[in-house]
C-alpha positions, 0 to 999 in steps of 0.5 A: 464453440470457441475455446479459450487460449490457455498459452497466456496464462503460462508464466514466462518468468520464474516467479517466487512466492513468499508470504510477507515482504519480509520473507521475500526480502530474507530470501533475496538476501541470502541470495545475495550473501550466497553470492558474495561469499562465493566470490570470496572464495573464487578470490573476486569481487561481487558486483552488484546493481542495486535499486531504491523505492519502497521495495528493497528497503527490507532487504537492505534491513536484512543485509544490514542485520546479517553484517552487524550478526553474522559477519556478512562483510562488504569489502570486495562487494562493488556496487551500481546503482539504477538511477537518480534524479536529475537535478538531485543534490547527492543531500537532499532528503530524496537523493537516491545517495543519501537513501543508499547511505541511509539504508545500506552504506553507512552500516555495512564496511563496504569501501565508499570507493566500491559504490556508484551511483548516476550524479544527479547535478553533473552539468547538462551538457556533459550528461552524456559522457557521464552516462557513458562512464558510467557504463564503462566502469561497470564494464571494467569491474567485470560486469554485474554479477547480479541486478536487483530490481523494483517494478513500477505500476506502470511496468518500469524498471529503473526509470525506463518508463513504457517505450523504452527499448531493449537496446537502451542504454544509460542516458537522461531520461523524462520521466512518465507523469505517472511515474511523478504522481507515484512518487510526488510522497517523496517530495509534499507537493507534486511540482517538486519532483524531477521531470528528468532521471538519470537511469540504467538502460535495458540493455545495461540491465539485460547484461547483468548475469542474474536478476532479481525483481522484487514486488510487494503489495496488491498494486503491483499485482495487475503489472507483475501479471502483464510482464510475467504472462503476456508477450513481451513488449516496449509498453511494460519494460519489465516484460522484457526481462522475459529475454534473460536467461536468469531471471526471478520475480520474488513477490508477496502473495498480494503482488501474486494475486492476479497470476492465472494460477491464483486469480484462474487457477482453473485453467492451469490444471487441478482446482480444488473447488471449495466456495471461495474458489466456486464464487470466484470462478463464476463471478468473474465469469459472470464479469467476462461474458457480461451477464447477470449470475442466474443468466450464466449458461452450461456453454458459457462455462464450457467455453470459459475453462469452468468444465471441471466446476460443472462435472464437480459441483451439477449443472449450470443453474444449481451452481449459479443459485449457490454463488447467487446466494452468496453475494445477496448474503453478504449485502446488509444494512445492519453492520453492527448485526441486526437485532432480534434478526433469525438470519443466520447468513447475516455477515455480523452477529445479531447479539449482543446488541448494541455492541461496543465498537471500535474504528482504527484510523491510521491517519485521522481521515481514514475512517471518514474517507473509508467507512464513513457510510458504515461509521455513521450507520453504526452510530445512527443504530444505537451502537457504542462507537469508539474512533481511534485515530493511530497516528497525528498524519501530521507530515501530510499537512502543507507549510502553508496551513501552519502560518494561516492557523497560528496567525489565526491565533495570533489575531483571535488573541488580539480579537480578545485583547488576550496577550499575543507575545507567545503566539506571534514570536511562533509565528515569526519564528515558524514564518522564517523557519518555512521560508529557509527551510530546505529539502534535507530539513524536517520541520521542527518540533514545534511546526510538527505539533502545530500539523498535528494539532490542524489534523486533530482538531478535523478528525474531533469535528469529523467525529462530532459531526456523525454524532459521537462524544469526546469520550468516545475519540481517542488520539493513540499518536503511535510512536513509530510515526514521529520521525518527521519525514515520510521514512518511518520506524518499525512497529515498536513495543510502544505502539503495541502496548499504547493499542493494547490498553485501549483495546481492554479499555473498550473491549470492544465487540467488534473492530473495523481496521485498514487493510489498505496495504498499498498506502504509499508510505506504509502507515497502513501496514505498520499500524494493522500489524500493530492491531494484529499483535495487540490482538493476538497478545491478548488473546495470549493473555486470555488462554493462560487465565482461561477465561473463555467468555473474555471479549477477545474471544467474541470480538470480530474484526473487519478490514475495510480499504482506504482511499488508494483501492477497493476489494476485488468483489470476489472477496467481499463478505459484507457489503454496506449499501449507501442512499444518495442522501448519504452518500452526500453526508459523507462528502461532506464529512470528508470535506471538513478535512480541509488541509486535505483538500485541493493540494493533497500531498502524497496522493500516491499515482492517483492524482484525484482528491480523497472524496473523490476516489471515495465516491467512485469507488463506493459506487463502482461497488454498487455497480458491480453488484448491480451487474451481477443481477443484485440490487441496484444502490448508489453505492456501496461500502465493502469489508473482508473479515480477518479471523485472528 
């Protein structure tokens, strides 16, 4: 009988856990306020590496509110930061200098002299005496008391992509091309990122005398695992932190969520064995050895760690019944309920029926791309379906799309011998304005309205197509949306009270929402928490009235995925088959989303179109199901419930 090895499942690098980013990122911040008050009273500087990218934006929000409200000075804080792009203007609207201002600098007293960053236009040929300073000077300020981190999926730190070696130092460096996919939301269109960076090296970074890795969200998960778990190794750079002696991870519980102590927390000692935890034992066994849920054998959880579950919970055949049983019921062709239905183990209520339904698009594709299987089955079942599109999505339409539409305008004008004066001179005037347009200038007022409008008119055609009528599609135009650049406001008073009236306009029985965090530019995560507040104020609101028949406490809200990730199936409570036919349909619904197609912008680090990822996905699901000894479909679309 072999054994599993439990070695791998140790943490080789301390790792902290906080709910939320925002906690995580408080947390790092008083650990950095911490250490500079301290060096204060020692009489010395603070020097301190710093990072860019999503991750430490919240914590740089920290840092910037505890100098504004609690005195926090950046006086005799000296700082260095990873890298830059090469070539960057120190300007551009993607330069890491102008994010650090941005974000950090221009907030704090910290003395312009104190900060440093990689010089992303020094001249080629003298790249290597720049890095070399570079060094030099972080030496000569005492060396970096503390370095804050980012992780990309594919492991790196700083831009040390996968190969990079522990001796490395500052240098030029070419970037992965996953790491360009990842990060081409920054740029619209993929040939505009840099080829090339200007990075700390590994060894820079292992000199620091305390490091800080921050990570947030479930796309880093399988990563964070790999550094912190497994050996160390060139192939995930940030494994090698393994090597420091003060190294911590602070990650949210998403990032977490494939550590052995979460994802098999059996095999790290006491489990507590409630369903969840049962499924998710004998799933993924099931996954492992291959073989379908009642084909499980008594060795076969012998041999994987799963002993406890059997001295708990009977014998092999009982328990694979159970977890059987659990995944049949979570199948269902009736998303809105099945009427008149005596099953009790369906995941949707039976009444009332119809129900009164609204789907919450973060952008104005996401219901089609999401959920358009289940969209249009809701419709076709008599159910009263509301669409409401959060946001205009107008930053991910293409300067192209704006002139070949208005000069449709302009010759529809001219078709009908209607005065073409207005839309020509915007046309002129848009035409001229794109072909200067430089990276530090957002689009005007005028060409984000246009891109809005592109975005607006697909969604409404989208919605006609599955059948719904105009009463029935609602454009929100969430405030915190309209900065014109991909860096967007916080969720703002605004956004709450725009979605709370439509939510008592509806009242609906039943929402569907994204719970797709990993949206690279975190329009997903503003516009569910603005959901979530929404809801929760007005169910605030429903306890002081004391009215207990109110629909907000009898409606049910599902989280589906977007387009950049699937539920892991260990975690999905109800489960939407899909015919061939339409599977088809709902290509073709997100085919009418032109200015998404062909040349997406902002793909994230997947480089494949929208309907793409969709139909994989959808039938990865189905085959997964399959797998597990259940009905084979062609696919299958897949949500958790969120009990608020």
């Amino acid at each position: 009988m072999t054994k599993i090895d439990l070695t791998d499942s140790l943490e080789k690098i301390a790792v902290k856990i906080f709910a939320t980013p925002t906690d995580g990122s408080a947390f790092v911040a008083q650990q950095i306020a911490d250490l500079i008050k301290q060096k204060e009273k020692e009489g010395k500087k603070t020097v301190i590496g710093l990072a860019t990218g999503s991750s430490p934006k919240t914590l740089y929000a920290h840092l910037v509110r505890m100098h504004k409200e609690e005195g926090l000075s950046f006086k005799n804080v000296i700082t260095f930061n990873l890298d830059q792009y090469y070539p960057m203007e120190k300007d551009a609207l993607q330069s890491y200098h102008y994010f650090m201002r941005k974000n950090l600098f221009e907030h704090t007293d910290i003395n312009p002299e104190n900060y440093h960053l990689p010089d992303g236009l020094i001249a080629k040929d003298t790249i290597k005496e720049h890095c070399l300073d570079y060094e030099k000077q972080i030496e000569a300020a005492g060396g970096l008391d503390l370095q804050i981190l980012g992780i990309g999926v594919n492991g790196h730190i700083g831009f040390n992509e996968p190969g990079s070696g522990m001796y490395s130092k500052t240098r030029l460096v070419t970037l992965d091309n996953s790491t360009r996919i990842a990060n081409a939301y920054d740029f619209g269109n993929m040939s505009d990122v840099p080829r090339m960076a200007i990075t700390m090296g590994i060894s820079t970074i292992l000199k620091s005398k305390k490091i800080i890795l921050m990570a947030w969200g479930q796309t880093k998960a399988p990563v964070i695992q790999k550094a912190v778990e497994l050996d160390d190794t060139e192939e995930i750079p940030a494994s090698l932190l393994q090597n420091h002696d003060d190294c911590t991870f602070v990650v949210d519980e998403a990032a977490a969520c494939e550590l052995t102590r979460f994802k098999s927390p059996w095999l790290t000692g006491e489990c507590e064995w409630t369903p969840k935890m049962v499924r998710r034992a004998v799933i993924n066994l099931a996954l492992k050895v291959k073989k379908p849920v009642l084909s499980l054998t008594t060795e076969d959880y012998n041999d994987n760690g799963l002993n406890d579950l059997l001295t708990e919970k009977g014998n092999a055949y009982d328990i694979n019944l159970d977890v059987f049983y659990m995944l049949r019921d979570s199948i269902t062709g009736w998303p809105g309920g099945k009427q008149n239905s005596s099953n009790h183990k369906h995941p949707e209520r039976s009444e009332p029926y119809p129900k009164k339904v609204i789907l919450f698009s973060p952008h104005p594709d996401d219901d089609i791309i999401s959920m358009g299987g289940t969209f249009m089955r809701l419709h076709d079942q008599g159910h009263d379906v509301h669409v409401a599109y959060q946001t205009s999505g107008n930053i991910a339409v293409t300067d192209e799309f704006v002139t070949r539409f208005i000069d449709f305008a302009v010759g529809f004008e001219n078709m009908f011998d209607i005065d073409e004066t207005k839309s020509k001179n915007i046309l002129d005037t848009a035409t001229a304005f794109l072909k200067t347009k430089k990276s530090t200038e957002k689009d005007t007022a005028e060409i984000r309205a246009i891109k809005g409008l592109i975005r607006r008119c697909e969604a409404k055609a989208t919605c006609k197509y599955v059948g719904l009528k105009d009463d029935q599609i609602h454009f929100q135009n969430l405030p915190f949306y309209e900065t014109g650049t991909i860096e967007k406001n916080p969720m703002g008073e605004a956004d709450v009270e725009i979605t709370m009236a439509l939510l008592n306009e509806i009242k609906p029985h039943q929402i569907y929402c994204a719970g797709d965090f990993a949206d690279p530019h975190g329009t997903h995560k503003v516009c569910f928490d603005v959901v979530i507040e929404a809801l929760k104020r007005l169910k605030v609101e429903s306890l002081k009235l004391k009215v207990e028949n109110d629909w907000i406490n009898n409606c049910w809200l599902w989280l589906y995925k977007g387009a950049w990730q699937e539920w892991d199936i260990t975690e999905i409570e109800m489960a939407i088959p899909m015919s061939p036919d339409q599977v088809v349909k709902k290509r073709h619904g997100i085919f009418i989303h032109q200015s998404q197609k062909d040349s997406v912008p902002f793909q994230g680090s997947d480089s494949r179109e929208f309907w793409q990822r969709a139909e994989e996905r959808n039938a990865s699901t189905a085959k997964l199901y399959a797998q597990l000894g259940l009905t084979q479909y062609a696919a299958m679309e897949a949500f958790v419930r969120w009990k608020f």
